[in-house]
N, C-alpha and C positions, 0 to 999 in steps of 0.2 A: 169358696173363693169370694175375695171380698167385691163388690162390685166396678170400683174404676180397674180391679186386676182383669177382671170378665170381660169390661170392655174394649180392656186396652188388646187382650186376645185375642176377642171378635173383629176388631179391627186390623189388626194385623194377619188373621188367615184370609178375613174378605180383598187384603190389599193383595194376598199372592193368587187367590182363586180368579178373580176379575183381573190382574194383571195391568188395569189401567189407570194407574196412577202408583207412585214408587213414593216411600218416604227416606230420609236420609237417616241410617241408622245411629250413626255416631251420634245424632240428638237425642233421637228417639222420638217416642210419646208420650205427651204430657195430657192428663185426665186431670180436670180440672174439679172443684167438689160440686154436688148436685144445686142447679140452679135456675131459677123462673125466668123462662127467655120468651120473646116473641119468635115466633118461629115464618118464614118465608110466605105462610097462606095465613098471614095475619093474628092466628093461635097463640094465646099464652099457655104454656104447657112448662114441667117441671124436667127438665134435661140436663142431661152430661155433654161437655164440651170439651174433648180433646181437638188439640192444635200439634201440629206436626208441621213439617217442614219439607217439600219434596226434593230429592238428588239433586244435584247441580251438574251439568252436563257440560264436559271439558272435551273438546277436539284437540288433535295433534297432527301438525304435518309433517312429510315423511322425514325432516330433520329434530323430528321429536320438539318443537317449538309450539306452545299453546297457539290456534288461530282460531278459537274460538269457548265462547267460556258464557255459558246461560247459568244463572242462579237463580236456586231451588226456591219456589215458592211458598210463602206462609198459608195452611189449609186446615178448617174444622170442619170437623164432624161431629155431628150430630146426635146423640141418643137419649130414646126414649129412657126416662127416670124408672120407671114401673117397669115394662116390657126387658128393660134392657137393650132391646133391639135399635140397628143404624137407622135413622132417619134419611139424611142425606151429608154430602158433603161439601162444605162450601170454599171455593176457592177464588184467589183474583178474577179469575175469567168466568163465574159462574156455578152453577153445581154441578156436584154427580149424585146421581139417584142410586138407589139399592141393587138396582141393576144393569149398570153401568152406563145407564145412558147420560147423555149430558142434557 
């Protein structure tokens, strides 16, 4: 398997096992090619950067009328070039770490 298919994988079984945070599937994910980024603790290191997009979250009142309508967030994640492995993830409000904290 070629590598952005491995991570795109990876990342999509760690979004259903952690359960906290959803991406919107009709986009999907996009794996971006391998590239020299500063990373959060100041490190230049050689990573993958998929961008995704999270659900958009649509309420309806009991007249089936939208009364409330949040839209989905733009969010990257992180991985290591070598290892292959997530880093973290970064989104408007912040990160998520490997292990779901924030």
């Amino acid at each position: 398997m070629i590598p952005k298919q491995q991570i795109i994988e990876t990342l999509k079984k760690w979004i259903i096992e952690t359960n906290i945070i959803s991406y919107d599937d009709r986009i999907g994910l996009d794996c971006g090619d391998k590239e020299s980024a500063v990373l959060r603790d100041g490190k230049t290191k050689e990573v993958y950067v998929v961008s995704f997009s999270t659900r958009s979250k649509i309420g309806y009142d009991e007249n089936g009328e939208i009364n409330f309508f949040v839209d989905g967030m733009l969010c990257f994640a992180y991985f290591d070039a070598e290892t292959l492995e997530l880093l973290y993830i970064h989104k408007k409000a912040g990160y998520i770490e490997v292990d779901g904290s924030y």
